[in-house]
mmCIF file of the N, C-alpha and C atoms, coordinates in Angstrom:
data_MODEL
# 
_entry.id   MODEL 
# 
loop_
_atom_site.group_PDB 
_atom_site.id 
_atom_site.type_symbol 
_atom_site.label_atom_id 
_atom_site.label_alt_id 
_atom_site.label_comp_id 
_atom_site.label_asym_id 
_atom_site.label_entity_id 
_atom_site.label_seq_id 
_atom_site.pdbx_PDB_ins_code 
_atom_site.Cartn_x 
_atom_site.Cartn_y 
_atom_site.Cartn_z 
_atom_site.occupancy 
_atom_site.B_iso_or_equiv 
_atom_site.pdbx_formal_charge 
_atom_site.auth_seq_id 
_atom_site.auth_comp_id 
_atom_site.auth_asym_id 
_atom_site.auth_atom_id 
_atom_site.pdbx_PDB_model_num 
ATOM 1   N N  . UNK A 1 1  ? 0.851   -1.164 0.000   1.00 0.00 ? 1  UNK A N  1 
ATOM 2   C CA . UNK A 1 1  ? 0.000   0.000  0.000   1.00 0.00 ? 1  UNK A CA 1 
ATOM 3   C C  . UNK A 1 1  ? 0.902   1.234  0.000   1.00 0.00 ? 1  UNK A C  1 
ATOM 4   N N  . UNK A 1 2  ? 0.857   2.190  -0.668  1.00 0.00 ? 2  UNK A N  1 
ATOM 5   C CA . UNK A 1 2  ? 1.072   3.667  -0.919  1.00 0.00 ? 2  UNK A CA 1 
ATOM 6   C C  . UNK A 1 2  ? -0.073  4.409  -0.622  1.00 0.00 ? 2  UNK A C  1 
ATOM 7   N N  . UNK A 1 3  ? 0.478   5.369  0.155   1.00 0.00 ? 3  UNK A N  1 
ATOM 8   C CA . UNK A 1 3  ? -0.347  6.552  0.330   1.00 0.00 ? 3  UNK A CA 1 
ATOM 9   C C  . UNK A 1 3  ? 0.160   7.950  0.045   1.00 0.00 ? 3  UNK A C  1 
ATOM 10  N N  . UNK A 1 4  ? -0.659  8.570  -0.826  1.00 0.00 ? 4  UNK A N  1 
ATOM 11  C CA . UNK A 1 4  ? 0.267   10.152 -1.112  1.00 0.00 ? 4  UNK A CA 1 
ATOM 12  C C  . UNK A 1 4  ? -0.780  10.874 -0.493  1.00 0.00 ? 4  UNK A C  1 
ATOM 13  N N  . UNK A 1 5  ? 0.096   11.489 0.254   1.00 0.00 ? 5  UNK A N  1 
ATOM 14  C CA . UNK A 1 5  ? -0.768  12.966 0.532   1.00 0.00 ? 5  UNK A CA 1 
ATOM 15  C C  . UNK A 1 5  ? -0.532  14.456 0.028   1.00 0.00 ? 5  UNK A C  1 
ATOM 16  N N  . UNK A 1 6  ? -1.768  15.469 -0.917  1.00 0.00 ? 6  UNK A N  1 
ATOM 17  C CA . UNK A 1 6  ? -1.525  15.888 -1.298  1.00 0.00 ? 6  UNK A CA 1 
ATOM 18  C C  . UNK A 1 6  ? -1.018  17.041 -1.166  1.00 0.00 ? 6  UNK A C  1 
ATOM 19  N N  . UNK A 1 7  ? -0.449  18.136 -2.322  1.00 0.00 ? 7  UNK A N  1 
ATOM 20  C CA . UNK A 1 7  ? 0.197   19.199 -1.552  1.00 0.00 ? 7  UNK A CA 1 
ATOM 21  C C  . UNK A 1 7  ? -1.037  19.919 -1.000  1.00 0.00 ? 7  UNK A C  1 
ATOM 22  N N  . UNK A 1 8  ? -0.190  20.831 0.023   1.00 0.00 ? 8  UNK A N  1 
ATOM 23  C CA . UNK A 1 8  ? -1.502  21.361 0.803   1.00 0.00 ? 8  UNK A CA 1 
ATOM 24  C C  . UNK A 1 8  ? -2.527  21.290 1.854   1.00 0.00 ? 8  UNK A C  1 
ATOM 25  N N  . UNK A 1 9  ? -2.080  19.513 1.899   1.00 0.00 ? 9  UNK A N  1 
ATOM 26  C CA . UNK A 1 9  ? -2.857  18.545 3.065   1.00 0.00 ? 9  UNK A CA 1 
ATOM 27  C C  . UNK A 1 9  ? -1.922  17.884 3.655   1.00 0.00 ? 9  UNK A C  1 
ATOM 28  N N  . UNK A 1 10 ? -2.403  18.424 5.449   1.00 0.00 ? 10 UNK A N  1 
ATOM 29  C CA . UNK A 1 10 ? -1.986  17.656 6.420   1.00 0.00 ? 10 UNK A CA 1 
ATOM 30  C C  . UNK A 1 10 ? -0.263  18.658 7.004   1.00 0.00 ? 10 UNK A C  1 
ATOM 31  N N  . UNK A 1 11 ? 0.632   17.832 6.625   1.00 0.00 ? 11 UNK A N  1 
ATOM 32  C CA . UNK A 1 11 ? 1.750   18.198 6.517   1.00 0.00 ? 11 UNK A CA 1 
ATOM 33  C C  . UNK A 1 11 ? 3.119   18.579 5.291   1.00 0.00 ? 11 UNK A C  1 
ATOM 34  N N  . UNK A 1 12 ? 2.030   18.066 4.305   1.00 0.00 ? 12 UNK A N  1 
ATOM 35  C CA . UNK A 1 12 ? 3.064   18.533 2.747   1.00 0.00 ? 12 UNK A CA 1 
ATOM 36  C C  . UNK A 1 12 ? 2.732   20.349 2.284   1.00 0.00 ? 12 UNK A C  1 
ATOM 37  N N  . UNK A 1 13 ? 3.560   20.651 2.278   1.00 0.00 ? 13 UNK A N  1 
ATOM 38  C CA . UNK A 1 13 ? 3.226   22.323 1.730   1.00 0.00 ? 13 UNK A CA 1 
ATOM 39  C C  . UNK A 1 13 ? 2.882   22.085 0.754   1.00 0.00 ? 13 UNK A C  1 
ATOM 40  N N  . UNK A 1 14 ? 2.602   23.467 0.041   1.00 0.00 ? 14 UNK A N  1 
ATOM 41  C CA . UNK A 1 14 ? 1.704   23.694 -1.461  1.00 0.00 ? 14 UNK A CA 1 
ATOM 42  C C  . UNK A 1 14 ? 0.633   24.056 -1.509  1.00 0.00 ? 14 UNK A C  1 
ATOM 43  N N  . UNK A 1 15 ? 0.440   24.088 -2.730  1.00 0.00 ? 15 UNK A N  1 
ATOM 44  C CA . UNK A 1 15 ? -1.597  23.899 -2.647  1.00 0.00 ? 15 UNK A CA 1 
ATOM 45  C C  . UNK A 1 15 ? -2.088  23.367 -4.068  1.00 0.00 ? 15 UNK A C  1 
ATOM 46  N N  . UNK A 1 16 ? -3.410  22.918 -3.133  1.00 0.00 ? 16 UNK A N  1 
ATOM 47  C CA . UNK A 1 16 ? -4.302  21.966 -3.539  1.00 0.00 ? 16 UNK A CA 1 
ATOM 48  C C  . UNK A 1 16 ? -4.825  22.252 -4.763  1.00 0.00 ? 16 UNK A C  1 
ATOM 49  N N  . UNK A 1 17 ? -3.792  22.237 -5.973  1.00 0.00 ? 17 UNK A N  1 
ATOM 50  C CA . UNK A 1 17 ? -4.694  22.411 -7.831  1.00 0.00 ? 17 UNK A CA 1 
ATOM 51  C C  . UNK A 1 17 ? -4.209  21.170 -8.359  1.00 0.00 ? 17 UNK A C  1 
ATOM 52  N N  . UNK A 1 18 ? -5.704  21.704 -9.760  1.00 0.00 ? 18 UNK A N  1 
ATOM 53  C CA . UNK A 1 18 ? -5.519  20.300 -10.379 1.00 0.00 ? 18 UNK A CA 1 
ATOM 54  C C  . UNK A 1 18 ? -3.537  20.110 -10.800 1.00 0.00 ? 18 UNK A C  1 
ATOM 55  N N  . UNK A 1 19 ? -3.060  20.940 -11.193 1.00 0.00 ? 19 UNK A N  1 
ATOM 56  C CA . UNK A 1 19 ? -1.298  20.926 -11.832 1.00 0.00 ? 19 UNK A CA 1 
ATOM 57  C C  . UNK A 1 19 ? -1.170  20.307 -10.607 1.00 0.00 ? 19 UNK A C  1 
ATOM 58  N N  . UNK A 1 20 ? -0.803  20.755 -9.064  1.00 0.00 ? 20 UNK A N  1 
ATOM 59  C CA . UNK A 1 20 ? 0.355   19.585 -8.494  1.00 0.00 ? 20 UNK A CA 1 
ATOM 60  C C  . UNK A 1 20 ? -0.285  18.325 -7.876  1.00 0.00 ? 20 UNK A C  1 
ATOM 61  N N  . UNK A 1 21 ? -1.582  18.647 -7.882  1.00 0.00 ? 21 UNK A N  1 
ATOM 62  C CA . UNK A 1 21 ? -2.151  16.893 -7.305  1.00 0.00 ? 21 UNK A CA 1 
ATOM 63  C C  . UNK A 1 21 ? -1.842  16.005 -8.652  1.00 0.00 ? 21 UNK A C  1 
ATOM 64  N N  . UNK A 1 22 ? -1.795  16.456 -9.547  1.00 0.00 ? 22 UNK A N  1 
ATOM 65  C CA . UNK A 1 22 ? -1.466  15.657 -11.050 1.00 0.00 ? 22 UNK A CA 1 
ATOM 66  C C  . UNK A 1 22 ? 0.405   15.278 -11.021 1.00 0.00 ? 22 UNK A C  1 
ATOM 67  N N  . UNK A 1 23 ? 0.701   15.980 -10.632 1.00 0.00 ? 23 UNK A N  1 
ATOM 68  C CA . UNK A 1 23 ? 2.463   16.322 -10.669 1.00 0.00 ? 23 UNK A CA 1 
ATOM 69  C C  . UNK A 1 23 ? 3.049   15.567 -9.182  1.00 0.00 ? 23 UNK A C  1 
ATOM 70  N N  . UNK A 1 24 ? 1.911   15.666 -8.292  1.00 0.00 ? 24 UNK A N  1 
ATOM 71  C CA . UNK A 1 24 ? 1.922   14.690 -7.275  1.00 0.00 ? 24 UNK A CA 1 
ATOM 72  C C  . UNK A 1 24 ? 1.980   13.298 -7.403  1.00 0.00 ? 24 UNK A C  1 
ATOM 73  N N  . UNK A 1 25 ? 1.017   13.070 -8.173  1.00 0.00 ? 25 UNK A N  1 
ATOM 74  C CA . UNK A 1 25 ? 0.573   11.564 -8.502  1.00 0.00 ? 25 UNK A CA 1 
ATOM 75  C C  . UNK A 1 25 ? 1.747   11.071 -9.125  1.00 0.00 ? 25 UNK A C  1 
ATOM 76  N N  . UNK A 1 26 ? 1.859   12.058 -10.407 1.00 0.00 ? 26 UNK A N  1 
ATOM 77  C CA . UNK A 1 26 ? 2.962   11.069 -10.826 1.00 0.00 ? 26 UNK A CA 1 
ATOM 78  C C  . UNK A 1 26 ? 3.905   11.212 -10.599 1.00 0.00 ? 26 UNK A C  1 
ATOM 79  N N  . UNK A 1 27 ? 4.552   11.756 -10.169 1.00 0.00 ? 27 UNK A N  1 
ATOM 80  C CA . UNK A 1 27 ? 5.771   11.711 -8.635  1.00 0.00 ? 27 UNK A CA 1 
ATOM 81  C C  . UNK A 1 27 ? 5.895   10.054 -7.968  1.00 0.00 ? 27 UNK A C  1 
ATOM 82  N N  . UNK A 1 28 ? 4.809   10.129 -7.499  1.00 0.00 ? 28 UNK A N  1 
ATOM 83  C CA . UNK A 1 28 ? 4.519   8.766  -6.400  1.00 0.00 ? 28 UNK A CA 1 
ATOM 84  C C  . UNK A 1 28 ? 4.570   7.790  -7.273  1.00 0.00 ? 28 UNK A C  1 
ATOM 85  N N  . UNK A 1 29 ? 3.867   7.993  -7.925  1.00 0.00 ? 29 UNK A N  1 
ATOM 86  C CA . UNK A 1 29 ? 3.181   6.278  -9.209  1.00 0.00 ? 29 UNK A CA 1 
ATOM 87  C C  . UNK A 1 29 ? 4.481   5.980  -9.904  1.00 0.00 ? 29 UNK A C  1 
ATOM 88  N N  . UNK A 1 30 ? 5.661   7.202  -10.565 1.00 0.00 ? 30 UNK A N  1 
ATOM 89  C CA . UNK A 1 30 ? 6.794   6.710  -10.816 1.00 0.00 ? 30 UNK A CA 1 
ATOM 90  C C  . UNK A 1 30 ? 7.683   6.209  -9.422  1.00 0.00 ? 30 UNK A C  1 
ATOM 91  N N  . UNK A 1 31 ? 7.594   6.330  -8.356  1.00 0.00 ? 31 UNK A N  1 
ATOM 92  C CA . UNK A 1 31 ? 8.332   5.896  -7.718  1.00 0.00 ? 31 UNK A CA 1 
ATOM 93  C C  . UNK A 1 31 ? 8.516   4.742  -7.080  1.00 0.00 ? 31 UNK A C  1 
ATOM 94  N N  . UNK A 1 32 ? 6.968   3.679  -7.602  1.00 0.00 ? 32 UNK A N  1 
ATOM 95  C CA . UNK A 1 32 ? 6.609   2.369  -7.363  1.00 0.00 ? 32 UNK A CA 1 
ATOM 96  C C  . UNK A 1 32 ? 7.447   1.720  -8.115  1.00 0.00 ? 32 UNK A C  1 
ATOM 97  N N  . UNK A 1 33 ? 8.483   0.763  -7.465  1.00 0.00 ? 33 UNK A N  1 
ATOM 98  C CA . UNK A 1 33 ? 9.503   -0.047 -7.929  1.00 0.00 ? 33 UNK A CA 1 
ATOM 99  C C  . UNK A 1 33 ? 8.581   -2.011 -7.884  1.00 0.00 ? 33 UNK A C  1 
ATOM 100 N N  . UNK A 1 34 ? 7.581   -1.649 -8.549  1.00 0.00 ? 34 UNK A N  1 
ATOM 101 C CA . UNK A 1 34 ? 7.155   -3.378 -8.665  1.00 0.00 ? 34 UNK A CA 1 
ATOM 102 C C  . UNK A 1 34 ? 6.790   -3.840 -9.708  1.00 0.00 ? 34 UNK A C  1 
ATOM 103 N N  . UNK A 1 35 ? 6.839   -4.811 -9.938  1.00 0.00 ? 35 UNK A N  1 
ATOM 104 C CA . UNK A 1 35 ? 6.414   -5.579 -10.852 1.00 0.00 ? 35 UNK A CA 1 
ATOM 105 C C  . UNK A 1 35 ? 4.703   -6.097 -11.124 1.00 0.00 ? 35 UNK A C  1 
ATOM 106 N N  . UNK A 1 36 ? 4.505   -6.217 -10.041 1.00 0.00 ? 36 UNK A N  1 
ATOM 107 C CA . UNK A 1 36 ? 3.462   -6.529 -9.151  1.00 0.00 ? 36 UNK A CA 1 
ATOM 108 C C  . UNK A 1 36 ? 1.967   -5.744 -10.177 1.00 0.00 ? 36 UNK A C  1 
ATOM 109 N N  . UNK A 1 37 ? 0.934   -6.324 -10.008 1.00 0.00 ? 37 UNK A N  1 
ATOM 110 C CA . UNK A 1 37 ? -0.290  -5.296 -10.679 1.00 0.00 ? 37 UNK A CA 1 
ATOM 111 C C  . UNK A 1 37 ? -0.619  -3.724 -9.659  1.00 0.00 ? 37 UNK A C  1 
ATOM 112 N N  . UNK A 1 38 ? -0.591  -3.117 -10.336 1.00 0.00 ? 38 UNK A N  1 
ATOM 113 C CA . UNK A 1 38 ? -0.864  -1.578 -9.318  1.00 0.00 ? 38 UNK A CA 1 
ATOM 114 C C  . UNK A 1 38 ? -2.410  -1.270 -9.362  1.00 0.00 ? 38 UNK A C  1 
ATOM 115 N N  . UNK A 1 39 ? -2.953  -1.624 -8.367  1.00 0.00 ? 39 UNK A N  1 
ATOM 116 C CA . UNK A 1 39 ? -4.620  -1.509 -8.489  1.00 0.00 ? 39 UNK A CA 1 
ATOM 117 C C  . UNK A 1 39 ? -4.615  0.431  -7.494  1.00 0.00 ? 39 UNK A C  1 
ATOM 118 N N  . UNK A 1 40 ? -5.627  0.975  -8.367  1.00 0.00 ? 40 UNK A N  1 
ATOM 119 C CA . UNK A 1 40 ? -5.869  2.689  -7.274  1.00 0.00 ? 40 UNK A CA 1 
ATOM 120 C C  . UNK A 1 40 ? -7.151  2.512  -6.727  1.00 0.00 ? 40 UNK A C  1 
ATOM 121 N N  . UNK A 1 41 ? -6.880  3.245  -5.483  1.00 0.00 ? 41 UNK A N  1 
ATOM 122 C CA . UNK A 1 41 ? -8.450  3.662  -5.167  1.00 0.00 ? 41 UNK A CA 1 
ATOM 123 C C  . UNK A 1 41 ? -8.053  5.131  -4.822  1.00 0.00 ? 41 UNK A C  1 
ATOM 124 N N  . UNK A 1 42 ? -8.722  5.621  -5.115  1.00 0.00 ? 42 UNK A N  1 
ATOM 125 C CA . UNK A 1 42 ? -9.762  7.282  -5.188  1.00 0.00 ? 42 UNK A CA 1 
ATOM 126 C C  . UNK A 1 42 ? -10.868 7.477  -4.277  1.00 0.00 ? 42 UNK A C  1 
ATOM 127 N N  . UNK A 1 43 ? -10.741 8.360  -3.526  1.00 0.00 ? 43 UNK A N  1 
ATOM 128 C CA . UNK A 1 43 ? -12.168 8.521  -2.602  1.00 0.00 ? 43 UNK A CA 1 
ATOM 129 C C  . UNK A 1 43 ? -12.547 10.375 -2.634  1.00 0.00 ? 43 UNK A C  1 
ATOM 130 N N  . UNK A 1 44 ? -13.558 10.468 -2.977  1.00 0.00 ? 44 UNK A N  1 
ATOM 131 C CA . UNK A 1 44 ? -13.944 11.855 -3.174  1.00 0.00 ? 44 UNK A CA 1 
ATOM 132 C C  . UNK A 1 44 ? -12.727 12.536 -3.895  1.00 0.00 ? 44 UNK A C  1 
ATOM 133 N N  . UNK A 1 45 ? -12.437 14.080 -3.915  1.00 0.00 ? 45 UNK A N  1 
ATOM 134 C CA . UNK A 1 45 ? -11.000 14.216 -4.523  1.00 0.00 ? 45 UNK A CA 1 
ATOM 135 C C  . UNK A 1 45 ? -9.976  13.060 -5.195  1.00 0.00 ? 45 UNK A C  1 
ATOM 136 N N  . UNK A 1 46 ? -9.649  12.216 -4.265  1.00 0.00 ? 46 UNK A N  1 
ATOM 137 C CA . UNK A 1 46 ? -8.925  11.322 -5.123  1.00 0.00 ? 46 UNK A CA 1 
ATOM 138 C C  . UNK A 1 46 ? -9.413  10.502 -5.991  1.00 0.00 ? 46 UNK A C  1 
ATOM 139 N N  . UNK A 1 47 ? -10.362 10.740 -6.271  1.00 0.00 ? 47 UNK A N  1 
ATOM 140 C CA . UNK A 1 47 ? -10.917 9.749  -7.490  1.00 0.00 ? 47 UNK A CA 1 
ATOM 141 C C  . UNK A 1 47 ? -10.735 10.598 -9.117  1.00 0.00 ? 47 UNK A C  1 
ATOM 142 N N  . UNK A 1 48 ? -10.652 11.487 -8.964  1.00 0.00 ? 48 UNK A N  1 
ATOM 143 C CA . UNK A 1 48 ? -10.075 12.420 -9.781  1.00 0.00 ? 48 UNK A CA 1 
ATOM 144 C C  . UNK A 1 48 ? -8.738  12.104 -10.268 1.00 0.00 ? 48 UNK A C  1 
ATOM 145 N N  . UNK A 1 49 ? -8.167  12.187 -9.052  1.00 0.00 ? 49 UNK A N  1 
ATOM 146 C CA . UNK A 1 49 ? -6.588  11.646 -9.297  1.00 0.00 ? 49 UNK A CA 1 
ATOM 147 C C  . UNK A 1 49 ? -5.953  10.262 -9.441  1.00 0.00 ? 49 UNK A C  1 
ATOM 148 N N  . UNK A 1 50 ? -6.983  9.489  -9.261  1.00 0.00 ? 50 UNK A N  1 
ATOM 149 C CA . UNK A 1 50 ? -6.919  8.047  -9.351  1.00 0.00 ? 50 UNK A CA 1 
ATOM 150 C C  . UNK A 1 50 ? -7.349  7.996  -11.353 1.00 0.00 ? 50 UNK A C  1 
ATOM 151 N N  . UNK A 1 51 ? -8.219  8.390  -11.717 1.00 0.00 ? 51 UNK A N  1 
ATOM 152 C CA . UNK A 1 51 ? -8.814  8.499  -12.633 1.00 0.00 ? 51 UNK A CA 1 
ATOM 153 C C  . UNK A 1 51 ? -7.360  8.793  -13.621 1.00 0.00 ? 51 UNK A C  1 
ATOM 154 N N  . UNK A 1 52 ? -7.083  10.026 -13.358 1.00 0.00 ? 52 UNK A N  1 
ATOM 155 C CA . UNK A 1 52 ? -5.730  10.520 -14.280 1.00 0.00 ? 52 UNK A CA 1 
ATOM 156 C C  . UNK A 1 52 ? -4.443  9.435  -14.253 1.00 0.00 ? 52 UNK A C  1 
ATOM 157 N N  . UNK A 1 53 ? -4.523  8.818  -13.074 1.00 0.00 ? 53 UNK A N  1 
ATOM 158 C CA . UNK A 1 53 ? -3.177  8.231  -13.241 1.00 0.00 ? 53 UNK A CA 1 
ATOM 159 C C  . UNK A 1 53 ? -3.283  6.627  -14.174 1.00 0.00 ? 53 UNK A C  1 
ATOM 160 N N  . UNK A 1 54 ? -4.783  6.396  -13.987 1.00 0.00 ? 54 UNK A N  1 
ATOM 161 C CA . UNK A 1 54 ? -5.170  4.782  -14.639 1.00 0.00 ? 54 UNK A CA 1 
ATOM 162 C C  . UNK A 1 54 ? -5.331  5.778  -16.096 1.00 0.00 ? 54 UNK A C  1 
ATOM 163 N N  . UNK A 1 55 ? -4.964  6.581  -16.415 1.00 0.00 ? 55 UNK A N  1 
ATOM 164 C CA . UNK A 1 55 ? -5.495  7.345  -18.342 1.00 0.00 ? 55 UNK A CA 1 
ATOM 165 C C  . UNK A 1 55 ? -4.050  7.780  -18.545 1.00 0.00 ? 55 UNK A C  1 
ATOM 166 N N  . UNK A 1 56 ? -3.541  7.698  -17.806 1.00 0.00 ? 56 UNK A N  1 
ATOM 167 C CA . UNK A 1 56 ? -1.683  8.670  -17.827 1.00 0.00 ? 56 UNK A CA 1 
ATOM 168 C C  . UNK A 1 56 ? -0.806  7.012  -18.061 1.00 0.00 ? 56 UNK A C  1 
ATOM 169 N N  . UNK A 1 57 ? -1.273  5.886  -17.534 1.00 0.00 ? 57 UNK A N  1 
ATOM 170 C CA . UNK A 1 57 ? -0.208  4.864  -17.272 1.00 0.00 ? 57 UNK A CA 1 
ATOM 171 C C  . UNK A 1 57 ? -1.091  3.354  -17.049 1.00 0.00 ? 57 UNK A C  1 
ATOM 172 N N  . UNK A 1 58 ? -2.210  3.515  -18.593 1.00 0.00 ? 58 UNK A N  1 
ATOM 173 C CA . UNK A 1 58 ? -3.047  2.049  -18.997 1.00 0.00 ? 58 UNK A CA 1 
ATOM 174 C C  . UNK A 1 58 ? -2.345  1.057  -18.467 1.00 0.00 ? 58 UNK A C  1 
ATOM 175 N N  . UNK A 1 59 ? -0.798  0.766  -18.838 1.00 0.00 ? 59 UNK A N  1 
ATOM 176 C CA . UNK A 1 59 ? -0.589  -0.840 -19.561 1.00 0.00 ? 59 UNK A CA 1 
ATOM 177 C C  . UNK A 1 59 ? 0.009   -0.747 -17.708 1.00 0.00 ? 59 UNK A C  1 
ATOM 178 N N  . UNK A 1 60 ? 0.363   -0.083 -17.193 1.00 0.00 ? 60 UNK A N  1 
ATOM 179 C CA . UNK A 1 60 ? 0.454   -0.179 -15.632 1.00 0.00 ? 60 UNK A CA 1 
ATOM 180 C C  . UNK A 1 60 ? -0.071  -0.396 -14.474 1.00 0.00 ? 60 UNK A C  1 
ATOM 181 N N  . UNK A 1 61 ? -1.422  -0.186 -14.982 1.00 0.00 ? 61 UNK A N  1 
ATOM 182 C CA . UNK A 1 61 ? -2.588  -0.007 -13.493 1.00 0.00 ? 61 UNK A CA 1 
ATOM 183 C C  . UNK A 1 61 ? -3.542  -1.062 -14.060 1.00 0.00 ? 61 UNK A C  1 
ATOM 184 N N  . UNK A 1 62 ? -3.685  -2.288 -13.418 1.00 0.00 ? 62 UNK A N  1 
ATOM 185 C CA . UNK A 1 62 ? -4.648  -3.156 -13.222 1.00 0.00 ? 62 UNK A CA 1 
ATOM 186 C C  . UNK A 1 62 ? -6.209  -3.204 -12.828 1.00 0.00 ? 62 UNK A C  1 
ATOM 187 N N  . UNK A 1 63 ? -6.466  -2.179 -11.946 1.00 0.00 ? 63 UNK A N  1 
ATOM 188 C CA . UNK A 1 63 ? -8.004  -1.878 -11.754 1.00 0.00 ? 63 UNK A CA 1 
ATOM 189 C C  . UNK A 1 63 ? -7.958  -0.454 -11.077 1.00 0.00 ? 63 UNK A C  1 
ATOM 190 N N  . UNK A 1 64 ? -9.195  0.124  -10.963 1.00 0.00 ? 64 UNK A N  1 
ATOM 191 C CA . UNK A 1 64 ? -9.394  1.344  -10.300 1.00 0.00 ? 64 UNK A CA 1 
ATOM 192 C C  . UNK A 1 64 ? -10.476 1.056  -8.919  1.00 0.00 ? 64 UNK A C  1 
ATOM 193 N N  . UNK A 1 65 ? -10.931 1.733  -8.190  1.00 0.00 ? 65 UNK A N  1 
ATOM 194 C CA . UNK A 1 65 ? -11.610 1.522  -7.516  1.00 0.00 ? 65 UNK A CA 1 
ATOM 195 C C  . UNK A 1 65 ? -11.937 3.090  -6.906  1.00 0.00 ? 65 UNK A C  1 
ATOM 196 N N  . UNK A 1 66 ? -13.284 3.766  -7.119  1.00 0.00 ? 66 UNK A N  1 
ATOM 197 C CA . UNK A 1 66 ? -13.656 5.024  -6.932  1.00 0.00 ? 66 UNK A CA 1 
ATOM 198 C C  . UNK A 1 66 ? -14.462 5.110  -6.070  1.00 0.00 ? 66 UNK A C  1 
ATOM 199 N N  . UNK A 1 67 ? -14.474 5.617  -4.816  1.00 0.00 ? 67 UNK A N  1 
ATOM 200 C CA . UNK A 1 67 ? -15.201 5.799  -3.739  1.00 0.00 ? 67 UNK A CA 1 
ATOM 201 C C  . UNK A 1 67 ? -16.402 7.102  -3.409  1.00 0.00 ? 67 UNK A C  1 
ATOM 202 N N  . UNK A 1 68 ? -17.089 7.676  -3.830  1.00 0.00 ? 68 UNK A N  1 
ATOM 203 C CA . UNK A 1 68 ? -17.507 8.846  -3.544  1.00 0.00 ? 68 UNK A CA 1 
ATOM 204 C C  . UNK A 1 68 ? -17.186 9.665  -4.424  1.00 0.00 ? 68 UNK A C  1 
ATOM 205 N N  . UNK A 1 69 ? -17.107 9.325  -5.863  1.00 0.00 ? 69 UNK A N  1 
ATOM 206 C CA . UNK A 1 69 ? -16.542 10.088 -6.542  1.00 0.00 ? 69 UNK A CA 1 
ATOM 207 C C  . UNK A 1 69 ? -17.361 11.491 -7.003  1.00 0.00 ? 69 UNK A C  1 
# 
């Protein structure tokens, strides 16, 4: 399990636009060293960003899963 938190939230500086939650994501999603199937879930806001990263990196992400979207 990976968890990103975005800029702006919690304890990461920044702020919260579509450019760095996008620039966020794929930050993180390149930094997954597996082989392994990469399934996302998205819950409210992040389903947005779950959405972009399964359309940014098809042959990579195995399923989505959208919560409250």
């Amino acid at each position: 399990m990976f968890v990103v938190e975005y800029p702006g939230y919690a304890d990461r500086s920044g702020k919260p636009t579509e450019r760095t939650l996008e620039a966020s994501a794929d930050e993180a999603f390149r930094s997954l060293t597996t082989n392994s199937p990469i399934y996302l879930v998205g819950e409210s806001l992040g389903t947005g960003v779950a959405s972009y990263l399964a359309g940014r990196y098809p042959d990579k992400v195995a399923g989505v899963a959208l919560l409250a979207p």
